[in-house]
N, C-alpha and C positions, 0 to 999 in steps of 0.2 A: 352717842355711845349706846352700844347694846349685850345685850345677855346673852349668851352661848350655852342650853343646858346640856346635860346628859343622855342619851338616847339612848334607855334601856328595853330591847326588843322594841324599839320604834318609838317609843310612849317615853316624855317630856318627863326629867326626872334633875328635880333643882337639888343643889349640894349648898351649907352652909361654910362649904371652903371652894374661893373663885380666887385667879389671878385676873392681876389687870393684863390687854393684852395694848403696847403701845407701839407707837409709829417710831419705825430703827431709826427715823433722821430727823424727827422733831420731836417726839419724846410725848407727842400727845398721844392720851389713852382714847385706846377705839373698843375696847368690849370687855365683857367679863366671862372667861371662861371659867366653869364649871367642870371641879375638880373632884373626881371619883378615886376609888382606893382600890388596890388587889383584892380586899376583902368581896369585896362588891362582887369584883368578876368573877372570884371563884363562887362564890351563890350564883350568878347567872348561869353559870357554864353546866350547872347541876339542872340545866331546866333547858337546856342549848335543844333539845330534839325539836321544840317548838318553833323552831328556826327552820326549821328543815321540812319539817311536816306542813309549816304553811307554805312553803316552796311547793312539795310535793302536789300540792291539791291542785298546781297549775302545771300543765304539760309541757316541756320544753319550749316547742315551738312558740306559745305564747308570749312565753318568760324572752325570748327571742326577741321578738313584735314591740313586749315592752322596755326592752334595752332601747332599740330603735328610735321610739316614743320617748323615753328618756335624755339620748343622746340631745334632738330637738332642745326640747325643755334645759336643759345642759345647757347648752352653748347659747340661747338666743333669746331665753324667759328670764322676767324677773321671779325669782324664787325666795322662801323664810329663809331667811339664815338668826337662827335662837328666835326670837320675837324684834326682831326686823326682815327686810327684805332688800334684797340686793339684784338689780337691773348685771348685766354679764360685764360691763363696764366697772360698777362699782364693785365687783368682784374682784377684781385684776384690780383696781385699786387699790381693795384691802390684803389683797395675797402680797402685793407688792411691799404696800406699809410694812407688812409683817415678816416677809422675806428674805429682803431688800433684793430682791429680782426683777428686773425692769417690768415694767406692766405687756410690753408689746411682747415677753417671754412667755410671760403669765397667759396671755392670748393664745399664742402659739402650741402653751402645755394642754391649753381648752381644746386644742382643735384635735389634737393626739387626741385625748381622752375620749371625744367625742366621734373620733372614727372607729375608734374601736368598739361603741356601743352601736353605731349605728351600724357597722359592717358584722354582727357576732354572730348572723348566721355564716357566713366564712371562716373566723375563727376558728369556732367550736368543730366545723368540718376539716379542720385540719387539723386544730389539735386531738381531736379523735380519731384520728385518721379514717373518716367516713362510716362512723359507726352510728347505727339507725338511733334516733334520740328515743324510742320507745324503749330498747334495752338499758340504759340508763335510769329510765322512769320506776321500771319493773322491778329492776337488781337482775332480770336476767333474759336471754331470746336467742332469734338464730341471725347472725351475720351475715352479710353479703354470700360469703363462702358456703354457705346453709352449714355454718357449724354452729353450736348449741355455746354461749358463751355468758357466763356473770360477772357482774363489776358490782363490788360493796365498796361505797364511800365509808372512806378511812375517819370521818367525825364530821359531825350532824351542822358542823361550824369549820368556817377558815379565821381562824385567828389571825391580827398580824399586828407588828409594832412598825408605824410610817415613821420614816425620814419627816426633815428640813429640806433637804438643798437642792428638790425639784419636781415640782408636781405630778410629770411625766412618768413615775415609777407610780402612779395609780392604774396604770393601764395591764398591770400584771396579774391583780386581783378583780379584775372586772368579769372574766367566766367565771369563776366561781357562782354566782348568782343564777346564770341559765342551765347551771349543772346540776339548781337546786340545792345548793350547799349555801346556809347560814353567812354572817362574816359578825365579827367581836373585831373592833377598832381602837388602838391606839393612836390618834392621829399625834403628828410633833407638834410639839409645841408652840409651834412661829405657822408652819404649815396644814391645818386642819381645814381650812376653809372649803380644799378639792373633797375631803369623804362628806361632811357635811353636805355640800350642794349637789355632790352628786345624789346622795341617799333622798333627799326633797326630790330631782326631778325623776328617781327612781318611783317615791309613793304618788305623784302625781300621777306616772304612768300607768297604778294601777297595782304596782309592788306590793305587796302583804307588810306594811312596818314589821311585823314581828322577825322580818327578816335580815334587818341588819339593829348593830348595836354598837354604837360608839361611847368610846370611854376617855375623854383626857382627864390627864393624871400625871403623874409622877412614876418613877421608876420602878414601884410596887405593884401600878398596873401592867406593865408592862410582863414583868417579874410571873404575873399570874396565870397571863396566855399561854407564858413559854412553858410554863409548869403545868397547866391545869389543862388546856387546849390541844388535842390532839394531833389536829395539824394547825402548824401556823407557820409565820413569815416574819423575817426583822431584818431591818436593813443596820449597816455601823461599819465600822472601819476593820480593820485587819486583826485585830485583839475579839471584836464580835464575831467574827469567823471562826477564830481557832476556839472559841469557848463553844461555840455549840458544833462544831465538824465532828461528824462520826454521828450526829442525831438524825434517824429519822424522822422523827418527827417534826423537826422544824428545815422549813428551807431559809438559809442565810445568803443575804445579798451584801456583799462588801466592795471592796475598790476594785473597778475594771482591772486596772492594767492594758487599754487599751494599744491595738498597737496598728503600723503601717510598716510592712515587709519589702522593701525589693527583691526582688531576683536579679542575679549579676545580669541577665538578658532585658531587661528593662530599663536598671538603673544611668544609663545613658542617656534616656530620654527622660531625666526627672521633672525638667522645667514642664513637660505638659501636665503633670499629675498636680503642679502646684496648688491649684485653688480648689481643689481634693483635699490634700493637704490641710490648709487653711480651714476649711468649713469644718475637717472633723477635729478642728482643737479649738476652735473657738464658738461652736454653735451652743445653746445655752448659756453662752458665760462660762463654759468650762464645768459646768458643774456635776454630767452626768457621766454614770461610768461607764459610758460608748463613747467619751472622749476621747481620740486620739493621748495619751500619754508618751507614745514613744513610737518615732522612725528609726528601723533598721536598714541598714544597707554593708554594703560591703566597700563600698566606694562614692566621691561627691557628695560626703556629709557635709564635710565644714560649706561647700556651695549652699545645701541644703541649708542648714541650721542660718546661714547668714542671708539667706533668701528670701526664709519666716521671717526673721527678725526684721525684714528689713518692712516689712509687711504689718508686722504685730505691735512693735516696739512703740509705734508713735499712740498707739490707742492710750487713750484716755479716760476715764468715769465721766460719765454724764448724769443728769438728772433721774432717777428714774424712772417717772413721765415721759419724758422724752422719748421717742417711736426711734431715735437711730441708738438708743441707748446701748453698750453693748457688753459693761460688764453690771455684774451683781454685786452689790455690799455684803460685807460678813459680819453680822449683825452681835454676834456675840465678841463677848469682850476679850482682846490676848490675839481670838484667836488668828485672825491674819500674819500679825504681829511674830507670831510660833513658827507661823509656817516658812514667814522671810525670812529669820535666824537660820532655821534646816536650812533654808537654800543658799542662804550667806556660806553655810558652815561648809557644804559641799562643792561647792565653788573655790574654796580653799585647797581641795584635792588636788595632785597628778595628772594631766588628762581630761580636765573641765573647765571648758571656757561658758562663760556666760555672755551669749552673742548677742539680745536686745539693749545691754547696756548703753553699747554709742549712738540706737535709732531712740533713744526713749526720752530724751529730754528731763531728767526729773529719774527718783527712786520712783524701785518697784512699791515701794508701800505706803499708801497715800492714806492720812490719819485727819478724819474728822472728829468734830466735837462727840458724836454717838455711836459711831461705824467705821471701818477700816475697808478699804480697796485693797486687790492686789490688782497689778499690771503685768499684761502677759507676758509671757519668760519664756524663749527659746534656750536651754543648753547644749550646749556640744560636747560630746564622752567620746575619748579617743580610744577606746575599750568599752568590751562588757564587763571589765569587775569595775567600772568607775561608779562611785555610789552612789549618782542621778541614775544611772543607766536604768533602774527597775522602779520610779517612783510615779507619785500621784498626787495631788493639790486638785483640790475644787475652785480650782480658776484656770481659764487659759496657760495652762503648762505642759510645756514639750521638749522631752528628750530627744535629743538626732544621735544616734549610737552608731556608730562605726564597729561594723562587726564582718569577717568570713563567714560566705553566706554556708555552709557548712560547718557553720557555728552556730546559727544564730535561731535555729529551731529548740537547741539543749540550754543557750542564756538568755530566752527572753521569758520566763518562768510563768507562772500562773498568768491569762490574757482572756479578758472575755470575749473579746473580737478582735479580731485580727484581719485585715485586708491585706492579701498580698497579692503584689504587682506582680505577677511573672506569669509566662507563659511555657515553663519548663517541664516537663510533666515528670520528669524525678520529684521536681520537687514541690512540685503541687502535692506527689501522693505522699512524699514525709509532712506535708503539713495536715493533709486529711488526716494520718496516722498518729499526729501527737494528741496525748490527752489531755494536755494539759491547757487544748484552745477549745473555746466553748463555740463560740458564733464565727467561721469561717466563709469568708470572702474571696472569691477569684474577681481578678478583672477590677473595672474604675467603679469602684465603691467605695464609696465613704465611712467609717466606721460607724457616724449614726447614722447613717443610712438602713433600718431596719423594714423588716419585711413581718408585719404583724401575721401574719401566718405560719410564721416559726415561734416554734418557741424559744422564753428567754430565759438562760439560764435553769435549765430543766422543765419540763413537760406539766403544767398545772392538772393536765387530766389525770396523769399517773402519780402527782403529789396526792390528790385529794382520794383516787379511789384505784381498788386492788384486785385485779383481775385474779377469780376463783374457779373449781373445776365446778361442777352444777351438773346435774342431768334431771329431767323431765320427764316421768316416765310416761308411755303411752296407755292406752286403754287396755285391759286386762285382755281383751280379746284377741289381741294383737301381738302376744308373748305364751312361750312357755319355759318349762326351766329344764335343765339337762344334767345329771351327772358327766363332770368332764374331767380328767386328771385327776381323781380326787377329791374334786371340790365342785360346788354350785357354779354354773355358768347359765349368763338369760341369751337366749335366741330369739331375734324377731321376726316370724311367721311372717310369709311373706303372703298378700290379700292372691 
């Protein structure tokens, strides 16, 4: 067992309030983290420029170089974790204990993270959209276009409050760092181990500590980013969205809604899209929100939904350890438990059949001594007002909704990604047109099929900093001033 402390601006800061942190399926204690207070962060946040200014004394590029150099150390060094050390193996170990996410996920979330550090001079050139890294550095310069352009970072720090239910949402706040902008950390509770090791193979590389700050805690830290932090991030279900929607200051990450579209011109060739299908509802375990949650079509759903099922239903919880393992345990108590009721209850409806039932041998919800399973669930909605038709669970769960494809752009409501099958070009452009799809897919894509040179779920460049007017004046020699309509006008003499 080992000790997990505080990382205030980098520098080792022990708390006389620690939880134990224990293994979801044998109940043995693996560490003690080190519990900080809102109090705390709102004092740091008073001193946050120091975060930034020692960013600043390193030039992009560099900061660049040292993602790179990071990523490495990431993914394939033993690195501290508190006052132990953990080989990349025993990492995925303990993210797993703590997760209950199979270890070979856990591998998998490492290799995400770690493309994204080692690839961030691409990143950053697109999410900038090819903006020279000196104007950034400066606050101001001249663009490709030779026009005269500023950007002020919007706070000297990225705040954020990290999830549980999948490592892989660390890859969103990872430019922040080469932009020269601070970060103040919440990590979850069960899930800290990804900001931790990353921040180790970060100072290995060379990173300034004073540049990141981790804080686990309880709900008052949390409470303090979103208040005190100018920008930040927090991820939570559909209740944390509508509490903070309409803030700019914070960007909120809530339930996909992912979805898979046909077009009536496709949907006759479904059976090739199958194992399309398949990958985007069951990759992770279900848990991230590029999960497939719902197929729409207009026709060949019940084929559809009994197709999955016949596919999904026999899967089973395995160990783990286990490298074919292939779902996650929900390690807190009820809550799988809550989830099966909802689905029990709407299964009750008009119009909803629950198709895995006769592949599955055995209930969806499988109840150990410390941790609950769920088992993937195809439904079938004979309509969009069926009340599966718009839902979400963090496991392998998929609605097949039966909808007029002339319906099904105004009922499939909020969607982070959407993949749609069609080659119609009406209706490719109502789907470019709606607002309410975030990440848009033509063609055989998979909804987590992501392309890290997009951005996800709004533009990290434009969260953190705010394009201003600026001028530069030139040398005195080079201008005079003119009466013009009334008023002062400057004219530049030309050499």
């Amino acid at each position: 067992m080992f000790e997990i402390p505080i990382l205030r601006f980098g520098q080792v800061y022990e708390s006389m309030e620690k939880v134990s942190i224990v293994h979801f399926d044998t109940g043995e204690e693996l560490a003690k983290l080190h519990q900080a207070t809102g109090a705390m962060v709102k004092l740091d946040l008073k001193k946050a420029q120091k975060a930034r200014e020692a960013l600043r004394s390193i030039p992009v590029s560099t900061l660049i170089d040292i993602c790179k150099i990071a990523a490495e150390s990431y993914l394939n060094e033993t690195l501290p974790m508190g006052d132990e050390f953990l080989s990349p193996a025993d990492f995925c170990e303990m993210q797993s204990a703590t997760t209950g996410l199979p270890s070979q996920m856990c591998a998998t979330n490492m290799r995400k993270n770690a493309f994204v550090l080692s690839h961030m001079d691409d990143v950053l050139e697109a999410l900038t959209r090819g903006l020279p890294h000196q104007i950034l550095e400066r606050g101001f310069g001249v663009e490709s276009r030779g026009v005269m352009v500023s950007y002020q970072a919007n706070s000297p720090v990225f705040g954020m409050v990290l999830p549980n239910n999948s490592p892989g949402v660390h890859t969103l706040w990872l430019p922040a760092l080469p932009l020269q902008v601070g970060l103040f950390i919440k990590p979850g509770s069960q899930e800290f181990w990804t900001p931790y090791r990353i921040a180790e193979a970060f100072f290995k590389a060379g990173l300034p500590r004073e540049a990141i700050s981790i804080y686990p805690g309880g709900h008052d830290v949390g409470g303090a980013i979103m208040s005190d932090c100018k920008r930040s991030m927090i991820f939570g279900g559909q209740t944390t969205v509508d509490q903070h929607a309409g803030n700019p200051q914070i960007s909120v990450h809530g339930p996909g809604f992912s979805k898979i579209i046909f077009g009536d011109d496709t949907i006759d060739d479904w059976e090739d899209y199958l194992d399309l299908m398949l990958d985007s509802v069951m990759a992770n375990s279900g848990r991230s929100c590029i999960n497939a949650s719902g197929i729409w079509a207009s026709r060949h759903t019940r084929d559809i939904a009994d197709a999955l099922a016949q596919r999904l239903g026999p899967i089973v919880p395995l160990p783990p350890s286990d490298p074919l393992s292939p779902l996650a345990a929900f390690t807190t108590p009820g809550a799988a438990g809550s989830m099966n009721a909802q689905i029990e209850d709407g299964c009750r409806s008009a119009g909803v059949t629950e198709m895995t039932a006769k592949y599955r041998n055995g209930d969806r919800l499988v109840t150990t001594p410390r941790c609950e399973y769920l088992r993937p669930t195809v439904i079938h909605c004979a309509s969009a007002d069926s009340p599966l038709a718009n839902t979400e669970y963090m496991f392998p769960f998929v609605s097949v909704v039966e909808c007029p494809q002339n319906k099904i752009i105004s009922s499939i409501k909020q969607t982070l990604v959407c993949s749609a099958f069609t080659d119609d070009p009406r209706f490719q452009q109502n789907l470019l047109d709606a607002a309410h799809i975030d990440r848009l897919n033509f063609g055989r894509v998979k909804t987590v099929q992501l392309n890290w040179l997009q951005p996800h779920e709004g533009n990290i460049v434009d969260f953190l900093f705010r394009a201003r007017a600026f001028q530069d004046s030139p040398p005195a020699s080079h201008w005079t001033t003119g009466l013009f309509m009334g008023g002062w006008a400057i004219a530049e003499i030309e050499d």
